[in-house]
C-alpha positions in Angstrom: -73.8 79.6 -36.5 -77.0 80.8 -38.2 -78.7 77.7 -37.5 -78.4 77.7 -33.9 -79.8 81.2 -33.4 -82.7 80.7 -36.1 -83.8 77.9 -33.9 -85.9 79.0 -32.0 -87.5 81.2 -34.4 -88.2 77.8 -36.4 -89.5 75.8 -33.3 -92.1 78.4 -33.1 -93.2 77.9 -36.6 -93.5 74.2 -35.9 -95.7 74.2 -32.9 -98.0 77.2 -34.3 -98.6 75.5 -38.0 -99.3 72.1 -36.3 -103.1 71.1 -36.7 -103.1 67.3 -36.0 -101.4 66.2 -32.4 -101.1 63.1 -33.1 -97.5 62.3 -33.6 -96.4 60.8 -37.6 -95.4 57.5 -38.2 -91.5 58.0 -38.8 -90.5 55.2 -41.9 -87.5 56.2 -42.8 -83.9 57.7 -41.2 -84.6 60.9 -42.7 -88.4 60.9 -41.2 -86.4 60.1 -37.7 -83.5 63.2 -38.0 -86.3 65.4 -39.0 -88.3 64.7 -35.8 -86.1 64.8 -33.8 -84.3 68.3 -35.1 -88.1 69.4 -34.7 -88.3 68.5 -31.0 -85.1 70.1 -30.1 -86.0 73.4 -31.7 -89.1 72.9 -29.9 -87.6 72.1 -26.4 -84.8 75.0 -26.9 -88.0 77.7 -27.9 -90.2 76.6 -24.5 -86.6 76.8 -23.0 -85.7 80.1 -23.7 -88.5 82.0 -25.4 -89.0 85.5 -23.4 -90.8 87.4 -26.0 -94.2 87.5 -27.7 -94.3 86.2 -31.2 -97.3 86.7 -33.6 -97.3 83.7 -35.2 -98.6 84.6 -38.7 -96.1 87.1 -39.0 -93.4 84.8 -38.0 -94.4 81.9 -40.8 -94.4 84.3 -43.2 -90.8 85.2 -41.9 -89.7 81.1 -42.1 -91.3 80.7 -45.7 -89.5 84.1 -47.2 -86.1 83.3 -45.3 -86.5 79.5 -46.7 -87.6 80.5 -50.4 -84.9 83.6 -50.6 -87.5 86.2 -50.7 -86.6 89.8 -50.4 -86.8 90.5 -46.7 -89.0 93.6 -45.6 -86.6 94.7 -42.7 -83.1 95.5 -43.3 -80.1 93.4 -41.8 -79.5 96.3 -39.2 -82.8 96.0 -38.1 -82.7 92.1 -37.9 -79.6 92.5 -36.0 -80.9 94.5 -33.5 -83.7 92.4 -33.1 -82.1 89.2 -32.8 -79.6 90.9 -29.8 -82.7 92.0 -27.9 -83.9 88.8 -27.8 -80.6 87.3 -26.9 -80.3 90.0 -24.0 -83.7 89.1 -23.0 -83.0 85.0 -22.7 -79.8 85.7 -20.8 -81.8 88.1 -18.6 -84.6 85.5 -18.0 -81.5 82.9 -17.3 -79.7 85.2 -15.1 -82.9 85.6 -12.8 -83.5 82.1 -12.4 -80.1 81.3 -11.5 -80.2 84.2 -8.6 -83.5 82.6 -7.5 -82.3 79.0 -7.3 -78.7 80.7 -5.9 -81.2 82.4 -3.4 -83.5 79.1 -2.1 -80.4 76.8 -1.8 -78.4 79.6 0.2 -81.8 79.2 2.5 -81.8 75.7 2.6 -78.2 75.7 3.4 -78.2 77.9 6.6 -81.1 76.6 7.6 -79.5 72.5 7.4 -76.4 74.0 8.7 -78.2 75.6 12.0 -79.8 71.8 12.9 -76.8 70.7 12.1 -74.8 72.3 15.1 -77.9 72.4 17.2 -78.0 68.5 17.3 -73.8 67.5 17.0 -71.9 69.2 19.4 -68.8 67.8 17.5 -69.2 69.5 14.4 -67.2 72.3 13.8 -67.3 75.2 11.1 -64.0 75.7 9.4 -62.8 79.2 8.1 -64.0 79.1 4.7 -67.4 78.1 5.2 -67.9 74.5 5.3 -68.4 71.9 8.5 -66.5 68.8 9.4 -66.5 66.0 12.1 -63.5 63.9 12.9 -64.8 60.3 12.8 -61.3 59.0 13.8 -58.3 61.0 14.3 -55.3 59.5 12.9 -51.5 59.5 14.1 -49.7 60.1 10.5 -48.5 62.8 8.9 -50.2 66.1 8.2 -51.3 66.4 4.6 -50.1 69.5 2.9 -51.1 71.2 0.0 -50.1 69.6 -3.6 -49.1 66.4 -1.3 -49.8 63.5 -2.6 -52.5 61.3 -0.6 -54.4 57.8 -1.1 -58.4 58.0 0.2 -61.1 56.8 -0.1 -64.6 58.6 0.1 -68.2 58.1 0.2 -70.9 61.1 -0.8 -74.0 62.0 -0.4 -76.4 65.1 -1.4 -76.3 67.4 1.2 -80.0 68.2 1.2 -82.1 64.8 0.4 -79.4 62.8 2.2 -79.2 60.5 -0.9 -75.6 58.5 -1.4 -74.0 59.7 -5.0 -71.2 58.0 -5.1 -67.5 55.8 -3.0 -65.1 53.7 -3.7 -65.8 51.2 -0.9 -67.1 47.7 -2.7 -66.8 49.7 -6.2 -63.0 50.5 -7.3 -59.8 50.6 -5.3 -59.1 53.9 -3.0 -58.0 56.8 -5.0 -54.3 58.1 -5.6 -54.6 62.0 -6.2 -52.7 65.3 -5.5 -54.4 67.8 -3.0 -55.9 70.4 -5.4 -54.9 68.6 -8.8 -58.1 69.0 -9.5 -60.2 69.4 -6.7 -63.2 71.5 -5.8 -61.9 74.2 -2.7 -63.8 72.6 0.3 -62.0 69.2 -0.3 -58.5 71.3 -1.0 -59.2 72.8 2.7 -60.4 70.0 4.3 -57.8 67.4 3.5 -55.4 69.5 5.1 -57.3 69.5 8.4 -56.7 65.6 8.2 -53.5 63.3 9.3 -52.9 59.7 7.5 -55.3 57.0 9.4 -58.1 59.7 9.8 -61.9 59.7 8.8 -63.6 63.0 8.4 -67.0 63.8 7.5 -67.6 67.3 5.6 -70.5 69.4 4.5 -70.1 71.7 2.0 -72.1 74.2 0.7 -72.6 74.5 -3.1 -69.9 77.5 -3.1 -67.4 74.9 -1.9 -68.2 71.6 -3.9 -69.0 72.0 -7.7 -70.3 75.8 -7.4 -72.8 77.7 -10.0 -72.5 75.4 -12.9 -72.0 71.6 -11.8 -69.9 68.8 -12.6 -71.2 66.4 -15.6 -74.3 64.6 -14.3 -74.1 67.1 -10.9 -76.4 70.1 -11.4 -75.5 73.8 -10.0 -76.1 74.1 -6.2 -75.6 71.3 -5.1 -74.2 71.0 -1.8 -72.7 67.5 -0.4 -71.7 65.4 2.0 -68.2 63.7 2.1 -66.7 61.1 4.6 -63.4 60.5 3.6 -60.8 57.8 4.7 -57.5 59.1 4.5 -55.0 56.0 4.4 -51.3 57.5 3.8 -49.8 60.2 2.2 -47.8 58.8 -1.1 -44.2 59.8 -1.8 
């Protein structure tokens, strides 16, 4: 996909022939698709940009590639060129993820430590995340690949802030213990017998992990109370 990797390359164009900041009157669809192409490449350039461009030399580079001009370095050297500054973006994102890995690993222990410290009945399971038993219930264990009806409220583990339930908003939910399911939930509905209500904490490397879940960014630990009703046949 040529496009996508000359993207950058063409945001940078953009911004550096720019004279006059104030923004065009768009008339017409085509007016529309060509801003907004323009502020993507823009955004992806501030995104991921980790070396120094001359500027001069680089319009020259836009206005030969676009006009077919004979290029004055070879496809080798372009080659090479267009890997270091690949290696250099994923080196840039690699260092930012260990940093944010690194402050929300902080944050973590350091919730987790109150969290003990103040409620005695909280209790660190095996794998790595916390629980209380809010009711215990009299039914059967849940096993794994069992199928179990619940419902849940969340909450981000950090601000506090609910995310999401099913209480008031949908009926409870019908779903097979790890079918899919992020670990810490697979774990902790097995601690739990029909008519229960737990209340988890889960660090990030038991929820939704590096990358996230849809509108859920990476590292992001949470808070579940679930309500386990009965285990389905």
């Amino acid at each position: 996909m040529n496009i996508i990797r000359f993207t950058p390359f063409v945001a940078a164009a953009l911004l550096a022939a720019c004279t006059n900041p104030a923004a065009p009157v768009l008339d017409s669809r085509t007016d529309t698709l060509s801003w907004a192409m323009g502020e993507n490449v823009a955004r992806t350039l501030m995104q991921g940009q980790v070396v120094d461009l001359d500027y001069d030399v680089f319009k020259q580079a836009v206005a030969h590639t676009l006009d077919g001009r004979q290029q004055p370095i070879t496809d080798s050297v372009y080659n090479q060129a267009i890997q270091y500054i690949m290696m250099q973006a994923q080196m840039k994102q690699y260092q930012e993820s260990k940093q944010q890995q690194s402050n929300v690993a902080a944050l973590q222990d350091e919730y987790f430590k109150n969290l003990v410290a103040s409620n005695p009945k909280v209790k660190k399971h095996p794998s790595g995340f916390y629980y209380e038993v809010l009711r215990e219930g009299h039914g059967p264990k849940v096993k794994y690949a069992e199928s179990v009806r619940f419902d849940y409220r969340s909450y981000l583990m950090l601000s506090g802030k609910p995310y999401d339930q099913t209480y008031d908003r949908r009926p409870p939910i019908d779903h097979v213990v790890g079918s899919p399911m992020f670990p810490g939930l697979i774990d902790g509905f097995q601690l739990m017998n029909a008519g229960s209500i737990y209340r988890f904490w889960f660090p990030y490397q038991l929820a939704f992990g590096e990358s996230g879940s849809g509108d859920i960014p990476g590292y992001t630990p949470f808070i579940y109370e679930v309500e386990l009703h009965e285990l389905l046949d």
